[in-house]
N, C-alpha and C positions, 0 to 999 in steps of 0.2 A: 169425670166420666159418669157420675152419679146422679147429675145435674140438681146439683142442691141439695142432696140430703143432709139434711142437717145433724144426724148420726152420725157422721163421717168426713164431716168441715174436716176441711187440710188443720184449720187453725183450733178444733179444740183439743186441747191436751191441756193437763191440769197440775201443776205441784201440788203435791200429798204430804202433809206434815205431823208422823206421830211421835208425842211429846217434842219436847223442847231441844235442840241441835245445844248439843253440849261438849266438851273437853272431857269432861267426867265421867258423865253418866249416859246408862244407852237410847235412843234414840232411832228412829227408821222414818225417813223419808222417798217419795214414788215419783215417778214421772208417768202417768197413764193416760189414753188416748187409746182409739180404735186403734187395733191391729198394732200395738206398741204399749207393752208394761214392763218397767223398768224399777224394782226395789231395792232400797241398800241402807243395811243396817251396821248401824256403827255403836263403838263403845272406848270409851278412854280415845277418844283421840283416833281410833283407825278403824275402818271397817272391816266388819267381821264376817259380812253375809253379802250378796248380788244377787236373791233368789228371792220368788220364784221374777224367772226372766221371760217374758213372753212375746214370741215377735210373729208377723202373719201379713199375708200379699194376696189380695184380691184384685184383679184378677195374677196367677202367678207368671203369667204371660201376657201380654199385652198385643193382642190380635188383633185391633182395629185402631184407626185416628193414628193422630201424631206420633203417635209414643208407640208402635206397632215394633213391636222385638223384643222390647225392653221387659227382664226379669230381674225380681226379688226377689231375696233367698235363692237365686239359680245354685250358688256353690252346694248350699247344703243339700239339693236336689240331685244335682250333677255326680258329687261325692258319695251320697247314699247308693244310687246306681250304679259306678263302678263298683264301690266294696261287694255290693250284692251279687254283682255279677264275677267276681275275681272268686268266688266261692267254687271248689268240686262239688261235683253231682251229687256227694254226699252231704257235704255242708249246706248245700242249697236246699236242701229237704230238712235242716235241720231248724236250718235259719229261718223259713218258710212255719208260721208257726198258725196261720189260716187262710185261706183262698179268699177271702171276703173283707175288703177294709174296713172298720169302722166309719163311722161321721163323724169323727170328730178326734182329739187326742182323747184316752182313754181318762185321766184325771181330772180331764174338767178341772175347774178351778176349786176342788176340795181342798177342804183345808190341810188335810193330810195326801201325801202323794204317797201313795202305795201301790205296786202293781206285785202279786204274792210271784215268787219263782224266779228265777233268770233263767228264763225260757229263749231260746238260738245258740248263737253260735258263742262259745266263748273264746276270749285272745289266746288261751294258751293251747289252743287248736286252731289258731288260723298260722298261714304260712306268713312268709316275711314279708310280703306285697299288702299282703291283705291287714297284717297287722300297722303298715305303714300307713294305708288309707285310711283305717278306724281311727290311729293317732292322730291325723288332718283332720277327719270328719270331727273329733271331738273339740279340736281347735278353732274349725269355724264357728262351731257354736257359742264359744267363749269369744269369739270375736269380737261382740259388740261390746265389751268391758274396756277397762284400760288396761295396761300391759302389767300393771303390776298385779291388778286383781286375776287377769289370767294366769297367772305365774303359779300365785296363791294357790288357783282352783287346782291347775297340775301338780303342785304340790303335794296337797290331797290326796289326789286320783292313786301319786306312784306311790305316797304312803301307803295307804290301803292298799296297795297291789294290784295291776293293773290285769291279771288272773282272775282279777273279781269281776273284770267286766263282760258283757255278754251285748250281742247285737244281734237282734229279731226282727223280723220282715213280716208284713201281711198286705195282703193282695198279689197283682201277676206282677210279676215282675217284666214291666214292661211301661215302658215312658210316656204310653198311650192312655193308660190304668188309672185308675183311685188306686192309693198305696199309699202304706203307711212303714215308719221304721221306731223303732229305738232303742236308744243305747244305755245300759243296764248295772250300775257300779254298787260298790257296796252302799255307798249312801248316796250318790247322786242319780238323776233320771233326766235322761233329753229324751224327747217325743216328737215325732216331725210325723204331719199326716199332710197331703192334696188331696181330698178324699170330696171336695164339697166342689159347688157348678161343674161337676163331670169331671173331677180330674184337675182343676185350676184355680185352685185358692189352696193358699199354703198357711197353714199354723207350724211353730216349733214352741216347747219350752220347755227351760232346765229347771227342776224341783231338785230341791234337796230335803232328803228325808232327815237328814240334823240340823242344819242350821237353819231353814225357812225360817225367814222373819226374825230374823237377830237374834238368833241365840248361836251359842258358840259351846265346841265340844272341848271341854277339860277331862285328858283320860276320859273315862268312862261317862262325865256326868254333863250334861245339858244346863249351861249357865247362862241364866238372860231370858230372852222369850222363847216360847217355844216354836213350834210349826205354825207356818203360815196360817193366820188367824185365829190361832188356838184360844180359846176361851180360860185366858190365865185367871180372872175372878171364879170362874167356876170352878175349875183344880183348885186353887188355893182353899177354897171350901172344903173339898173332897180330902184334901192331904193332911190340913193344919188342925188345930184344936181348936176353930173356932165353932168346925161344923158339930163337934161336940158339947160344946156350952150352948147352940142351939138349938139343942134336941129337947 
């Protein structure tokens, strides 16, 4: 539909290989490509991390030519619009957290995903309906994994307590709109925006504020890498005794 840009060849997508694919030792490799990035970090034998995961559909509708109907990402669209809309008068003023979408997800691809607050609605104020849609919504999201790494992720989720989660809205709430959502947990963050060509280009991705980039939580302490792209030579300078012998 692009007629040849060469940014956006159906056929470029790239295997990503950091360090060595081991049995042992840890290891991350990507599958990346416009509108599709896919990381997964491994250690001993199993993987420990699926993040950050980043998926997006230009256009999120497809209104002209052969292909005129056809949506990507529609679930996660569909799904965010019911839960927002299953909301009381009250909640929906809650959930509603600015009249103006952004351009873009708010994280960008920083190396750290942080958004300060869990600002909206949280599960242990939403009703029974509503809490059933946000558990689907967050399903789909995990959807593009395999079933055992989803399993994992909810795992997680109910450890940490699903009281920890929150879901905040920006823009109308209205299927016509730029809008934006996301869902808010103790350590995880999905971001879903249409907010770009008027309403019809979809980004979504799940960050995780502990494990990005293969590292993995033991009790209290971060073992392996850290946050997506974290500058582990730098820290090790800042932490170890080395930065002191080079003073």
């Amino acid at each position: 539909m692009e007629n040849g840009n060469k940014e956006r060849d159906l056929t470029r997508y790239w295997f990503v290989f950091f360090g060595e694919p081991s049995e042992s030792r840890p290891w991350v490799w990507r599958y990346e490509g416009h509108h599709l990035s896919l990381t997964f970090g491994n250690n001993k034998g199993k993987m420990i991390s699926s993040t950050p995961q980043f998926l997006g559909s230009n256009p999120a509708e497809v209104r002209i030519g052969d292909q005129k109907g056809k949506r990507v990402l529609a679930v996660e669209q569909d799904l965010g619009f019911k839960l927002v809309e299953s909301f009381s008068a009250e909640q929906l003023e809650k959930a509603v957290i600015s009249k103006e979408a952004p351009s873009d997800i708010l994280t960008t691809n920083a190396r750290k995903a942080v958004i300060d607050g869990h600002l909206g609605v949280g599960y242990d104020s939403m009703d029974k309906a509503s809490k059933k849609l946000l558990m689907e919504l967050i399903s789909v999201h995990m959807g593009v994994q395999t079933k055992g790494e989803q399993k994992r992720r909810m795992d997680i989720l109910r450890k940490e307590g699903l009281g920890e989660i929150a879901f905040a809205w920006i823009g109308p709430v209205s299927r016509a709109g730029r809008h934006y959502y996301r869902i808010q947990g103790k350590s995880f963050l999905i971001e879903y925006d249409n907010t770009q060509t008027d309403g019809n280009h979809i980004h979504t991705v799940w960050r995780d504020s502990v494990t990005d980039f293969g590292g993995e939580l033991v009790g209290s302490e971060l073992v392996g890498s850290n946050r997506f792209g974290e500058d582990v030579l730098a820290e090790h300078y800042m932490n170890d005794h080395h930065l002191n012998n080079h003073r």
